[in-house]
N, C-alpha and C positions, 0 to 999 in steps of 0.2 A: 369450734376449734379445728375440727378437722376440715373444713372447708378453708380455713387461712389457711391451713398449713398447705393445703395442694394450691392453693391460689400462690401461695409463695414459692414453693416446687414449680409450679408453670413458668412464671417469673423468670425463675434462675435459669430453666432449659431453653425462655426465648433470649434471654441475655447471655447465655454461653454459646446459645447458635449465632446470634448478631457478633459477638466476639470472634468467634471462630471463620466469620465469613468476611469480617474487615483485617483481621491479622492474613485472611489468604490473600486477598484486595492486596495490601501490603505487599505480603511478597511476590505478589505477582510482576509489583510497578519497581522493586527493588532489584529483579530478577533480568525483565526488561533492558532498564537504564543501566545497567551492568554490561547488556550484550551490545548495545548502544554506545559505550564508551570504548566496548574492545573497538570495537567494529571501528570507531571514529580513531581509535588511536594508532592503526595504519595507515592515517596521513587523510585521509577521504573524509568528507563531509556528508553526513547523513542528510539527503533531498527529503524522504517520506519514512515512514514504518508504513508497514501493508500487512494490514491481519488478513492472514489467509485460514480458512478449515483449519489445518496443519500447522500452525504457528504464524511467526511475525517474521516478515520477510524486510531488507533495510534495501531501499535505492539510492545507493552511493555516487558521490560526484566523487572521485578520485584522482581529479585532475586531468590526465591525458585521455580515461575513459571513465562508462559509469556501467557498475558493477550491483547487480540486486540477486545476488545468489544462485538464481537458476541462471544465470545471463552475462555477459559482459557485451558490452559494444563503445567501441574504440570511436570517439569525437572525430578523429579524422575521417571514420569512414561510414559517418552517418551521412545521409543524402535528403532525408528527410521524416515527417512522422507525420502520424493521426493519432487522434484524440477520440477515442470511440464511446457510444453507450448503447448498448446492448449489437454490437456490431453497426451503428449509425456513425456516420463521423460527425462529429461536432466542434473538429478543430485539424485543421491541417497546415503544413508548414513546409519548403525543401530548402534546399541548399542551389546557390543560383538561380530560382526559379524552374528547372528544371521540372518536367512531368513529374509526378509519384504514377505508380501503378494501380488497375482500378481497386478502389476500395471493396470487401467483401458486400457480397447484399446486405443486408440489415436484419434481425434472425427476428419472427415473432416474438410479440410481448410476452414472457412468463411471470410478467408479476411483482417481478425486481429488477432492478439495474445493476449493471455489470458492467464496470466501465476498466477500460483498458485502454494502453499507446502503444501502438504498431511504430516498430523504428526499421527505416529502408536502411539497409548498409549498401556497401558498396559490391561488386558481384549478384546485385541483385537479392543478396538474404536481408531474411524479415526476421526481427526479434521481437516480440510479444512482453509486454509489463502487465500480468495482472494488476490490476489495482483494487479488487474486492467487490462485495455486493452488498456491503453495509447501509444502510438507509439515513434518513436523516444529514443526507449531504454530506458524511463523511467520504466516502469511497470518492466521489465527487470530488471533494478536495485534495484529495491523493493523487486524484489522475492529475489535476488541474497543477499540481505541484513539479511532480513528474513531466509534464507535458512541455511546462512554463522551461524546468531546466535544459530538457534537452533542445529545446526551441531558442533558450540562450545560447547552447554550444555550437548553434550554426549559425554566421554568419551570413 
């Protein structure tokens, strides 16, 4: 009898932690799509989410520019981008044809990918899009998203 009773005791502590761990799940994606709709209801269209260490970062198409929090850069005065992993380019684009400036070296392998888009503005400033270091092709997708938009906005 006392062997049920703790087998059922165990029971109930792994179903109160799987409980406890799908209602956090929950509010996590409720919490999210929350800051996703503010975000989207000043008129801009969310390009990506970018989980960063420090939370979820949005890269906003906003119409005359795109705006991802640490950042803004104005569609008129982009000139061109790259498409980086791990400081490699793997995707480049400008505005007229125009040169872009040399791309950085390419940093030693550490192990994971880190994939980011370098945008040339105009004056010669660079604005940097982390895109993450998440495995499994996400971060990948991110950039590839990110990359895809602002390579739309130049003509």
């Amino acid at each position: 009898m006392l062997v049920r009773g703790l087998a059922v005791l165990l029971l109930l502590l792994v179903l109160w932690t799987l409980f406890r761990y799908a209602m956090g799940m929950r509010a996590a994606k409720v919490t999210r799509e929350a800051a996703r709709r503010a975000r989207e209801g000043g008129g801009g269209t969310v390009v990506a989410e970018i989980p960063l260490p420090d939370g979820l970062l949005f890269f906003v198409d906003e119409g005359p520019a795109f705006d991802w929090g640490r950042g803004r850069a104005a569609k008129a005065d982009l000139r061109g981008g790259r498409l980086l992993l791990n400081g490699g380019v793997m995707g480049a684009f400008s505005r007229d044809g125009r040169p872009l400036p040399e791309p950085p070296p390419p940093e030693d392998f550490e192990g994971r990918e880190r994939w980011d888009v370098i945008l040339y503005l105009a004056g010669g400033e660079e604005a940097v899009v982390p895109c993450g270091t998440l495995r499994e092709g996400v971060s990948r997708e991110i950039a590839a998203r990110v990359f895809a938009a602002v390579k739309g906005a130049c003509p």
